[in-house]
C-alpha positions, 0 to 999 in steps of 0.5 A: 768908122766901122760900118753896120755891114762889117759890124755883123761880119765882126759878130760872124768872125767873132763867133766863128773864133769861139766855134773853133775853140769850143767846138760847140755853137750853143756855148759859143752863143754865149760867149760871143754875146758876153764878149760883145756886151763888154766891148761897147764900152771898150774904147775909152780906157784904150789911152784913146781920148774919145767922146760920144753918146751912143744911141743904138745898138749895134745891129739893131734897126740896120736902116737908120745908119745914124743909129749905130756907134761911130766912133770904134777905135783901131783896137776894138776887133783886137780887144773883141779877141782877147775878150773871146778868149777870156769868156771861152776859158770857163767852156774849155776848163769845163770839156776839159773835166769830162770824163768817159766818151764825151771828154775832149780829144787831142785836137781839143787840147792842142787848140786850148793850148795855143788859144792860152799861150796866145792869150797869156802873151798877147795881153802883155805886148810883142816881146812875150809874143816872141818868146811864147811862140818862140820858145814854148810852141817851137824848139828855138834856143834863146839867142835865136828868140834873141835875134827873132824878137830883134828882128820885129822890134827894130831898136837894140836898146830893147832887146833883153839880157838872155837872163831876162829872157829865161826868167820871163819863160819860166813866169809864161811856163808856170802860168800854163801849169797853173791852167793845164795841170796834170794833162801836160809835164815839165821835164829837164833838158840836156843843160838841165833846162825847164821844158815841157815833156814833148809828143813824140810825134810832132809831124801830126799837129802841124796842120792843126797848130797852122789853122789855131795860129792864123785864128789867133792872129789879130783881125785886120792887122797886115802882112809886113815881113818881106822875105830875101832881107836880113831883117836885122841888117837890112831892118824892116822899116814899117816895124820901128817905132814910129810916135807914141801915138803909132806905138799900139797899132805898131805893136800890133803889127809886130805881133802879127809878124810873130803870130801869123804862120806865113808871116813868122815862116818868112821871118825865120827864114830870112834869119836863116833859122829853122823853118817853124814847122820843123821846131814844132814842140807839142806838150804831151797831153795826158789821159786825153782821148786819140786825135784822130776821134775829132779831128775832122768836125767841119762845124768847128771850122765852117760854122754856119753864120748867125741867123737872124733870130740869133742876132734877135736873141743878142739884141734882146739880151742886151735891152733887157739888162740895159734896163735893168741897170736904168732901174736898178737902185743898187744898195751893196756893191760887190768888187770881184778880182777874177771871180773872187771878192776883194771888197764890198761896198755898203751904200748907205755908208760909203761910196768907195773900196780901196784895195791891193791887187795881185800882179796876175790879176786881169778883171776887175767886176763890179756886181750889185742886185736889182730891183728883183734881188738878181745878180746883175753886173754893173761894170767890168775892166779889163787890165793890162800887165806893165812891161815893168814886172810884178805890176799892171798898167796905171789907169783911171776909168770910168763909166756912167750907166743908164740911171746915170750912176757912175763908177770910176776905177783908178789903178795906180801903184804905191810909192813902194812899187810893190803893191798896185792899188785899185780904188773904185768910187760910186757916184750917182750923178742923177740929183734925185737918185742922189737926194735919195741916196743921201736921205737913205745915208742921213736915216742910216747915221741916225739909226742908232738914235732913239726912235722917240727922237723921231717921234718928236714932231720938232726932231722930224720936221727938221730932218725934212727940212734939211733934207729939202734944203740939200735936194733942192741944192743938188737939182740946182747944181745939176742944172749949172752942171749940165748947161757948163757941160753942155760944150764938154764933147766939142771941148775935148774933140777940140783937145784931142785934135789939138794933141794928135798934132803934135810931133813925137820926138822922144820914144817911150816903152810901148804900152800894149793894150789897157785895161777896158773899163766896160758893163755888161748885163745878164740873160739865160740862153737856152742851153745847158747849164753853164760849166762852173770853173773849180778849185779841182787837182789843176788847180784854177784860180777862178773858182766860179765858171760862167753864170748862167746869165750873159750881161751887157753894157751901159752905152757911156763910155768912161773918159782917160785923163786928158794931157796936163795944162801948159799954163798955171792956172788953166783948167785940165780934166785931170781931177786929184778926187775920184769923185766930184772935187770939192772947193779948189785949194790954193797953192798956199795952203797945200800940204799934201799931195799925191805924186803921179809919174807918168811917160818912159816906165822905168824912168817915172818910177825911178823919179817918183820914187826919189821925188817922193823921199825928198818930199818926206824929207823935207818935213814941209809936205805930207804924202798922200797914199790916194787922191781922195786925201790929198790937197793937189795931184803933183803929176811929172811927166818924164822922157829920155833926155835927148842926149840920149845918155842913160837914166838922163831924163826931161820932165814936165812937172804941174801941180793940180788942185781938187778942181783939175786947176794948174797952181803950179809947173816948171818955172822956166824949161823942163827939169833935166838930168838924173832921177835924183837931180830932177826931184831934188829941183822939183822939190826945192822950186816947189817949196819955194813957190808955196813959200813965196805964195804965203807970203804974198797973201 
């Protein structure tokens, strides 16, 4: 639990991370505040199963300690940064086209420079950390990245090819071209090799890049490197990997080892490398002013503390736009990928959009208007790129807000593996904002009959007798649903208890931090106006720049897929609808399904995809492109074989229905051996239990 105390020495170090990157207190304001608006709904999508009701604000009425969140997972201060970095990235694009003599200085660009390097990389996990710093901010060769990236991750199997490795630095080389554009050049090496085009006076930044660094590294995160070891012979022990539930903090330690200048010094010099300030590789930047112009302002490094009508100012921000989303009555919702429109979603017509989602993408809002016609965001997720390339991290998300709207978000991928889908679906779980919602539905539907069908008293006085019937039917299903709901917290504690117990036996690829399911709401500070982020000649992607409105959060957070059942016939929280599930389907009258693969990444998709052919195959089973059409979720859970052979695998496999019952699983030990074998066992014993299921009946 993290303390109201160190709650506001978050807030400090938070705002003074955006002070040091903007150099600017109003606009780091407004990203502090923007950044902590998200963050309170953060915990849920984190693969952490955690429940809870908040009831106050952060910093709000600090005497009643009972006020404030206590359940704050080890990864929150860690997304904070990463949300700091992402709100900031508007305010830097913006200095940076300012021309004359306001435009930014060297020391500026040197700041945004490792700020994005660090970003880029540390949303993916610590093998791009390693490589980012590696070979893009310092000079080392790729088979010394090699050894450094083995150093920390402590399992050979997990080192890359050097192919793999250029290829992944020409993905991180490009993706800072695309941000920095013509302030920085890519020139070619002796072998003909991809660099950025150098200062010529390296010695100037080291003291700059050493500050940038250690701002960079992850808060609370400690110093693990020993020094006078060979840290691949010898092995760095707190570095190894640990459980699947360890393998995030875990993670996070390597990425401090890399990261943390001291730390990463040691490093290098326990491999006998090059210490890092001698490797030192600056792009030079162009058209920037001098360095020397702004490099001493101690109000980028020492700014003073948020005073108490600042703290007030956040607070107040965040009240009035939890109000207004309690008061909303949302009729169309717009679905923005990293500011641009992806799909909308019409009310009065339907409750959900389904779309394809570009591997670089990172956040996903959901925007609507309130009562007054001002924009407002509803929700917002943060997404993780897979350690498997050219896709993202599966998730289900969601979150229900004041009114009691709830929105889900399901990010999967096709069975193709070229595409990442992402399905939102609106819910209200309010019955009176739902009886208003489907009266709002009902008169769209027949709004193209003839108005003098209305005016028939017979026609009308049905209609509302209908609609009396359904209202009347969902407030009672509210009241059922909230006395069986009424155990829901203790339930899940129980579980979650119940699965941390268990021993890690088989390691799994690591799973850097996920995608955050979050909503913030709007206000105007008073400040400038706010930089707008274009499609100038570097050519951003975002085309639109921080709104003059900072929005905040809903306080429920959403609830990740709890593990699969062990019993046939048991109740998981695992649901095949995106909504609330209809009337469950017996195992004899499935006919079609979707196919989920979870556990070792590589493995899973190889499973799911071979499982999904034999399905086709079979001519008995019809594939589902989501889980709104299907009948049952047929989810396998796929580990390494403890033989340790390659591509051998252990799986545990469950069929589902549209009520998260276990019609279905393994009929004796788990499925093992190759891809292949497994799904041909899969489906063979599947078939066979429908089969046996109809005639049963």
């Amino acid at each position: 639990m993290i303390s109201p105390e160190s709650s506001e020495g978050l807030l400090n170090k938070a705002f003074h991370l955006a002070c040091f990157i903007l150099n600017d207190r109003e606009a780091a304001l407004r990203v502090v505040t923007g950044a902590f608006a998200k963050l309170e709904v953060a915990t849920a999508a984190q693969g952490k199963r955690i429940y809870y009701r908040p009831t106050g604000r952060l910093w709000s009425r600090r005497s009643q300690s009972n006020r404030f969140r206590n359940n704050i997972s080890f990864n929150e201060p860690h997304l904070l940064q990463r949300l700091i970095y992402i709100e900031s990235e508007p305010f830097e694009i913006a200095q940076e086209q300012v021309k004359g003599s306001a435009a930014v200085g060297e020391e500026d660009l040197v700041i945004h420079f490792v700020k994005h390097l660090t970003k880029t990389t540390i949303k993916r996990n610590s093998f791009y950390v390693a490589l980012g710093l590696s070979r893009l901010l310092h000079s080392y060769t790729t088979a010394e990245t090699m050894d450094i990236y083995n150093a920390v991750i402590q399992d050979p199997e997990r080192v890359k090819d050097d192919y793999y490795y250029r290829s992944r630095k020409g993905v991180l080389m490009h993706e800072l071209k695309h941000r920095f554009g013509d302030l920085i050049k890519i020139c070619h090496g002796p072998r003909g090799e991809e660099r950025f085009q150098a200062d010529d006076n390296q010695h100037r930044f080291v003291e700059l890049v050493r500050e940038s660094l250690s701002f960079f590294t992850p808060w609370h995160t400690p110093c693990l490197v020993p020094a006078g070891i060979d840290p691949i012979r010898d092995g760095i022990p707190s570095f190894s990997y640990q459980g699947h539930n360890e393998e995030d903090k875990i993670d996070m330690n390597r990425i401090h080892a890399v990261l943390h200048p001291e730390c990463f010094q040691r490093l290098t010099a326990d491999l006998r490398f090059d210490a890092p300030d001698t490797r030192l590789e600056i792009p030079r930047f162009f058209y920037a002013n001098d360095m020397n112009g702004n490099g001493s302002n101690s109000n980028r490094r020492n700014p003073p503390k948020l005073d108490e009508q600042e703290l007030k100012s956040m607070t107040n921000v965040l009240d009035t736009n939890a109000a207004r989303r309690k008061a909303m009555k949302a009729s169309v919702l717009r679905i923005m990928v990293d500011g641009v429109e992806h799909a909308r979603i019409d009310l009065d017509m339907t409750r959900g959009a389904r779309f394809s989602l570009d591997k670089d993408a990172e956040l996903i809002e959901v925007r609507s208007h309130d009562n007054a016609g001002e924009e407002l965001l509803l929700a917002s997720h943060l997404l993780t790129p897979s350690e498997t390339e050219n896709r993202v991290q599966p998730v289900d998300a969601s979150i229900i807000l004041e009114g009691g709207q709830r929105i889900a978000i399901h990010v999967s991928q096709e069975l193709s593996d070229t595409n990442t889908i992402v399905e939102i679906m609106y819910r209200e779980t309010n019955p009176f904002r739902a009886a208003s919602l489907l009266l709002t539905q009902l008169a769209q539907s027949s709004s193209g009959a003839s108005q003098s069908l209305w005016k028939d008293r017979r026609v009308f006085g049905a209609a509302i007798i209908v609609v009396f019937v359904i209202s009347f039917a969902v407030v009672m299903k509210y009241i059922r649903g909230e006395r069986s709901d009424a155990t829901e917290p203790n339930q899940i504690a129980a579980t979650q208890q119940k699965g941390e117990t268990k021993d890690e036996t088989h390691p799994t690829k690591a799973v850097p931090d996920s995608g955050v399911t979050s909503t913030p709401g709007e206000t105007s500070l008073k400040s400038s106006n706010p930089p707008q982020q274009g499609f100038d000649t570097r050519q951003q992607r975002q085309n639109v720049g921080p709104s003059q409105k900072i929005e905040t959060t809903a306080r429920n957070s959403g609830q990740e897929k709890p593990d699969i059942a062990s019993e046939p016939g048991t109740v998981t929280e695992t649901e095949t609808r995106s909504i609330t599930a209809v009337g469950a389907t017996p195992l004899s009258a499935v006919k079609k399904v979707y196919v989920e693969a979870v556990g070792d990444e590589t493995l899973s998709q190889n499973v799911r995809q071979t499982l999904a052919e034999r399905l086709r195959a079979s001519n008995q089973i019809i594939l589902a492109h989501n889980r709104d059409e299907a009948d049952a979720l047929l989810k396998v859970t796929v580990v390494k074989s403890p033989s340790g052979e390659p591509a051998q695998t252990k799986s545990l496999v469950e069929l589902i229905n549209a009520r998260g019952n276990v019609i279905w699983s393994n009929p004796s030990d788990n499925y093992r051996g190759s891809p292949a074998d497994v799904s041909a066992n899969i489906v063979r014993d599947l078939l066979a239990a429908i089969k046996n299921s109809k005639q049963r009946k």
